[in-house]
Legacy VTK file of the C-alpha trace (Angstrom):
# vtk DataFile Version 3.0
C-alpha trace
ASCII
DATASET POLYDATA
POINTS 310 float
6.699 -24.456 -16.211
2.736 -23.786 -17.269
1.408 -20.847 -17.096
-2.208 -20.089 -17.047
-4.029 -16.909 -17.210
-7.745 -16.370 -15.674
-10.090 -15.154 -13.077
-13.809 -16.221 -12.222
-14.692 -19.188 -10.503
-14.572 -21.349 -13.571
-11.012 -20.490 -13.898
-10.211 -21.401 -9.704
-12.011 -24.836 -10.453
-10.185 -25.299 -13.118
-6.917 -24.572 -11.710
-7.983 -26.541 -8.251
-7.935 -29.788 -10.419
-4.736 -28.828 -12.380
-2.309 -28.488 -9.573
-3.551 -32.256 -8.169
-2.617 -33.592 -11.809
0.136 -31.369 -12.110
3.714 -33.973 -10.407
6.373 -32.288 -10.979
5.522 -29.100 -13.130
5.384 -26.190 -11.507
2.856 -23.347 -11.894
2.332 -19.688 -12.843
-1.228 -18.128 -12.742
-1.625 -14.683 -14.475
-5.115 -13.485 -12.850
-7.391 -10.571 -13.977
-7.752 -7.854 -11.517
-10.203 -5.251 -13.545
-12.995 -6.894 -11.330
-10.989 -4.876 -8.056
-13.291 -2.591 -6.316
-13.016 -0.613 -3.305
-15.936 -1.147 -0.714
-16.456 0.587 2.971
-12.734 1.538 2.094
-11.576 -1.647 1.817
-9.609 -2.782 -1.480
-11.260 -5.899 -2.590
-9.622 -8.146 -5.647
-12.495 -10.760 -6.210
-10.755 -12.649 -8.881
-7.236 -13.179 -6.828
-9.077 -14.052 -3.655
-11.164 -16.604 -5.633
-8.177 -18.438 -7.157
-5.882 -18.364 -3.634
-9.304 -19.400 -2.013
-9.644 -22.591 -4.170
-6.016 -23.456 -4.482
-5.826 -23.461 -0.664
-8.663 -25.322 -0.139
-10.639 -22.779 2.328
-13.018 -21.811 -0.803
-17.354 -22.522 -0.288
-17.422 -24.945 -3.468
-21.310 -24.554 -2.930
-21.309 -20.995 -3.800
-17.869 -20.709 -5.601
-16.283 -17.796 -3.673
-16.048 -16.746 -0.313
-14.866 -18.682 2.528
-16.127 -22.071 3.520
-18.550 -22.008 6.670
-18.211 -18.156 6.606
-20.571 -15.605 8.879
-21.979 -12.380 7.525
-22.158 -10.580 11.460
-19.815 -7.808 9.971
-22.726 -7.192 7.054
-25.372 -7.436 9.337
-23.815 -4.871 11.967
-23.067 -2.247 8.992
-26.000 -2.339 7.269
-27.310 -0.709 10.598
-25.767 2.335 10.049
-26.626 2.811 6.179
-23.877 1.222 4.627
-24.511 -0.839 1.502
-23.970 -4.427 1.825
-25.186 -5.859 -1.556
-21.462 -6.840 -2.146
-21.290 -9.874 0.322
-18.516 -9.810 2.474
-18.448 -12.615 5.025
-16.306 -12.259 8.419
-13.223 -14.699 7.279
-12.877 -13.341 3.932
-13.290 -9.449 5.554
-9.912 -10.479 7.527
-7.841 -10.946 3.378
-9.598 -7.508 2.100
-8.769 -5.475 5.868
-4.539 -7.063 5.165
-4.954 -6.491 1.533
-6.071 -2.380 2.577
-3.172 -2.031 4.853
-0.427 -3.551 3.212
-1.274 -1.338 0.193
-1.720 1.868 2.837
1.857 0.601 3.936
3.166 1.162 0.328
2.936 -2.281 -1.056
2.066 -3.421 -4.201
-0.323 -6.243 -5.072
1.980 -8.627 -6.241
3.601 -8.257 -2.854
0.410 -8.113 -1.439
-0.819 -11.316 -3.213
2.669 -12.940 -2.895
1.682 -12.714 1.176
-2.029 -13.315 1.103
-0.879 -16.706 -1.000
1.655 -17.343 1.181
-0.281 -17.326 4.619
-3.003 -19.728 3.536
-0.575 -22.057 2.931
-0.384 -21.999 -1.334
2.985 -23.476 -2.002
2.383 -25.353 -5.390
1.452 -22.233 -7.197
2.649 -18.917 -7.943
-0.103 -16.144 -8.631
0.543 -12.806 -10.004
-1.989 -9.871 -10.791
-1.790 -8.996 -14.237
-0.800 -5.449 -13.371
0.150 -3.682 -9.838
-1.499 -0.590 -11.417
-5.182 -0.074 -10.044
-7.872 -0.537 -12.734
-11.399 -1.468 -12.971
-13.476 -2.819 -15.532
-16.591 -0.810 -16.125
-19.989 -2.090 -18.189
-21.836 0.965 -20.721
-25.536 -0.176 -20.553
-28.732 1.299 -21.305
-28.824 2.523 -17.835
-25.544 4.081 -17.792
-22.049 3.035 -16.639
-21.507 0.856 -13.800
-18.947 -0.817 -12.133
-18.130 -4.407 -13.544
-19.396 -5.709 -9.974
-22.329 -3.800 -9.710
-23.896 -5.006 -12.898
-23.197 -8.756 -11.636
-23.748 -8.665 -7.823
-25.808 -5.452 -7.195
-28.249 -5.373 -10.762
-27.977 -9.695 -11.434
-26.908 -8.590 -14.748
-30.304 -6.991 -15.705
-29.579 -3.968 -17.595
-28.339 -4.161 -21.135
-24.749 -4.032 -22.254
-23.715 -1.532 -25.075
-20.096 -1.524 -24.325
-17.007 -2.955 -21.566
-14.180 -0.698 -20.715
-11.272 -0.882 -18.510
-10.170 2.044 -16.471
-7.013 2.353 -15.752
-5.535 -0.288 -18.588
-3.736 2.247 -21.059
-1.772 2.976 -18.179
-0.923 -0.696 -17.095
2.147 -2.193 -17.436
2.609 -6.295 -16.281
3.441 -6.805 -13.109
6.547 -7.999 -11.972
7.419 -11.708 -13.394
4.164 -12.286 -15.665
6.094 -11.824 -19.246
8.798 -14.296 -18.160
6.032 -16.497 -16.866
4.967 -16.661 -20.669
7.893 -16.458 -22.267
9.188 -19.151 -20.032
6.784 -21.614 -20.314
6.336 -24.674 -22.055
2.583 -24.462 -21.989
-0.373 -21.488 -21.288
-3.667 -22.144 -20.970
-6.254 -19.419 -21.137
-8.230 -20.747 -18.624
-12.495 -21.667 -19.194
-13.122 -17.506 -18.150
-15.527 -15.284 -19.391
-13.246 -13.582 -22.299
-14.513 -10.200 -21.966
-13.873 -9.314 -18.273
-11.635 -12.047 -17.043
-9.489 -12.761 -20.244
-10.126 -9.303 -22.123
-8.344 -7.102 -19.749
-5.151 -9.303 -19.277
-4.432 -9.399 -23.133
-4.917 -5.538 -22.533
-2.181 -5.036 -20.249
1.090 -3.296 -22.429
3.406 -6.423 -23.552
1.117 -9.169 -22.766
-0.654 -10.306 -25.811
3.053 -9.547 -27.911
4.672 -12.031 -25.500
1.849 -14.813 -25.886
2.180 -14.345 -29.759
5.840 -14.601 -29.336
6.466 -17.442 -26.989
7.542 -21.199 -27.915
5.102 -22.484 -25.573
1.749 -24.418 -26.819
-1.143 -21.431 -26.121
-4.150 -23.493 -25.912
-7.662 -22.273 -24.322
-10.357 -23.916 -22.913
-13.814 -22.686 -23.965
-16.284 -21.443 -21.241
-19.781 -21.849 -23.001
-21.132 -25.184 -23.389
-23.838 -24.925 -26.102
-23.568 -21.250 -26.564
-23.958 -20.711 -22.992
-21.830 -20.095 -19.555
-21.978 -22.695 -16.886
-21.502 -18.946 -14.736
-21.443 -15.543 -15.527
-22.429 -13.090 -17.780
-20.124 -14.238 -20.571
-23.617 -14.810 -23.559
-25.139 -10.976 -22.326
-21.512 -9.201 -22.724
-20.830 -11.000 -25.870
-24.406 -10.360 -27.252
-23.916 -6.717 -26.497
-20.609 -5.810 -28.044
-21.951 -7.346 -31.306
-20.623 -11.055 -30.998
-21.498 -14.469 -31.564
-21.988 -16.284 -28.798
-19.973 -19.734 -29.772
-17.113 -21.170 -28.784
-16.131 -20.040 -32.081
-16.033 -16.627 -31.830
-14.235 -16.993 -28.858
-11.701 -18.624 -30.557
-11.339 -15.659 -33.034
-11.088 -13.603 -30.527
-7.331 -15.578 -29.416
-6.484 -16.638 -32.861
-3.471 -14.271 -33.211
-1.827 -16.440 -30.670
-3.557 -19.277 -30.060
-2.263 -22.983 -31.450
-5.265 -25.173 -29.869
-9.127 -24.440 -28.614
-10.537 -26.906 -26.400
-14.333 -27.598 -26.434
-17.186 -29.272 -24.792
-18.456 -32.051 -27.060
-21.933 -30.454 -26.664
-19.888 -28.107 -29.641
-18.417 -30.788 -31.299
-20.266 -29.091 -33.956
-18.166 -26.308 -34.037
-14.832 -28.067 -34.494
-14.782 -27.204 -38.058
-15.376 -23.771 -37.952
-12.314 -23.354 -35.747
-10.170 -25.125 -37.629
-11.440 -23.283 -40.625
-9.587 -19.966 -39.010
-6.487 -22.195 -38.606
-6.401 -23.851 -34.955
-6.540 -26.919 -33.676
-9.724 -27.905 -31.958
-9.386 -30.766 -28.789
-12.970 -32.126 -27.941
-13.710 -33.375 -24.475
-15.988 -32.919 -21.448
-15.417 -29.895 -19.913
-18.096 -29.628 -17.577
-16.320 -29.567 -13.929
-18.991 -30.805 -12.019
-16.947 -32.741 -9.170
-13.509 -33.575 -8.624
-12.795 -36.427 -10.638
-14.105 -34.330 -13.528
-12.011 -31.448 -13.008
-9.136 -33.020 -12.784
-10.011 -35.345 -16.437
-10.012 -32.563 -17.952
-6.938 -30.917 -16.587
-5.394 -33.959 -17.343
-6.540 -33.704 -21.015
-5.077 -30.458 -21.406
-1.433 -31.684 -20.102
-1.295 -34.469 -22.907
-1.088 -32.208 -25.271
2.262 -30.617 -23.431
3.505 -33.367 -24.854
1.704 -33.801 -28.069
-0.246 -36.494 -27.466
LINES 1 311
310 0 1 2 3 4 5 6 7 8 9 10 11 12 13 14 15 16 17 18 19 20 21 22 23 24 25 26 27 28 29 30 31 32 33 34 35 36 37 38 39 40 41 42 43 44 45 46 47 48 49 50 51 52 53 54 55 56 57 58 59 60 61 62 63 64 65 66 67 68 69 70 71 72 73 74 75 76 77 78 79 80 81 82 83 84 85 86 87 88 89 90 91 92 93 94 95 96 97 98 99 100 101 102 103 104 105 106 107 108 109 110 111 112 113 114 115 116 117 118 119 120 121 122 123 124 125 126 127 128 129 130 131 132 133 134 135 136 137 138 139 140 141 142 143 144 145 146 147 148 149 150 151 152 153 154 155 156 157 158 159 160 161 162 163 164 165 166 167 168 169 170 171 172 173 174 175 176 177 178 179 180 181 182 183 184 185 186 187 188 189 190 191 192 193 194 195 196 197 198 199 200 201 202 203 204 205 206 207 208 209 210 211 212 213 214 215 216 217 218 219 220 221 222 223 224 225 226 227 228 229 230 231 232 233 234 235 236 237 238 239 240 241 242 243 244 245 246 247 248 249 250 251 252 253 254 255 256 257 258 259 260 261 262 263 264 265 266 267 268 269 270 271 272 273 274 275 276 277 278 279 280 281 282 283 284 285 286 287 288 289 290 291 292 293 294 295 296 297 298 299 300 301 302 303 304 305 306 307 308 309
């Protein structure tokens, strides 16, 4: 089994080209769900809908989220009667977050709820968990104040400054059901190409999960998400920046070493190969720029040969 932990749209490409190199392995994904919000009343898990969207093949590759050849009517009608629509919520993907609401009114919890949503559009070669099936949200301190994870990316484009990240919620998070087997299990985990801060940051904060990642047998390799000191996508260089950081592939790397065997970079970084291995990891250097198909799945296919060591 591989397991791989992640959330963003780097992570769903990622994990798009993975399953079509996969054959016979099966897979586990571990997703963040700090990014949850609650909108109009609706619960709304962007991470978890963005990896069951790509893995199911109904995602907008153009954009990277939503649905493909989605409508906005419901936005358009709402906005009518004063409702804020600067999260965009198109009409197919308002039909997962309306189920998602009502299964959890009903008393479920999301890993039943994501077990279902996973289930009806057809995912069968994957197995996603949240990290948690408490309800937690990851919060940015800038100089404006505190905001909401998703309203510094999708409401303020990132503008204001960040002074500080922290997870509501998370002290009181245990793993959900199945995701410490998943890593104790495995014979490989992959920290998927996410934005460690908000995507990576609040899975390792979840009780019990870093402890089982330094304790499994499995190979714990990640997969860097800046190319050249910057994201392809996201805010990964301005959260780093303002909690003090380096922005390098490096520093990412230090912030895994305590159970990471093997980084893998972009050979725009080659550079930095040293520098990792100076801290005691292995360093893999390949293209890991996803930018069609073919690509993705090279590079998935990279990261399986060294399952085996080679």
């Amino acid at each position: 089994m591989i397991t791989a932990l992640g959330g963003g749209v780097g992570a769903a490409k990622f994990l798009s080209g993975l399953t079509g190199v996969l054959g016979s392995e099966s897979l586990t994904v571990i997703v963040n769900t700090g990014d949850d919000i609650r909108i109009a009343g609706l619960r709304i898990s962007p991470d978890v809908d963005t990896i069951i969207y790509w893995l199911s093949g109904v995602v907008d590759k153009e954009r990277g989220w939503g649905i493909r050849g989605d409508t906005f009517n419901f936005l358009e009608t709402v906005w009518r009667f004063g409702v804020q629509t600067w999260f965009r919520i198109g009409d197919r993907d308002l039909a997962t977050h309306i189920h998602r609401t009502h299964l959890r009114e009903q008393g479920f919890t999301p890993s039943q709820v994501t077990e279902r949503i996973a289930k009806g559009l057809g995912i069968g070669n994957a197995k996603i968990l949240p990290m948690t099936d408490e309800d937690v949200e990851t919060w940015i301190v800038t100089d404006e104040g505190e905001m909401h994870f998703q309203e510094y990316l999708v409401k303020r484009k990132m503008t204001p400054q960040v002074k500080g990240v922290f997870v509501k919620g998370i002290e009181n998070a245990g793993p959900a059901p199945g995701v410490i087997q998943a890593i104790e299990e495995a014979r490989l985990v992959i920290i998927c190409p996410s934005n460690p801060i908000i995507s990576i940051g609040p899975i390792l904060s979840v009780k019990g999960i870093r402890d089982a990642l330094r304790r499994t047998r499995a190979k714990v390799v990640a997969i860097s998400p800046l190319v050249a000191g910057i994201p392809l996508k996201g805010p990964a260089d301005r959260l780093m920046r303002g909690l003090g950081l380096e922005v390098s592939s490096t520093q990412v790397a230090k912030l895994y070493r305590d159970f990471l065997d093997e980084m893998v970079i972009d050979e725009k970084d080659a550079l930095e190969a040293d520098s990792i291995k100076s801290i005691g990891l292995k360093t893999l250097v390949v293209d890991t720029i996803m930018t069609n198909e073919e690509k993705t799945e090279k590079l998935a296919e990279n990261i399986l040969k060294l399952l085996n060591g080679l």
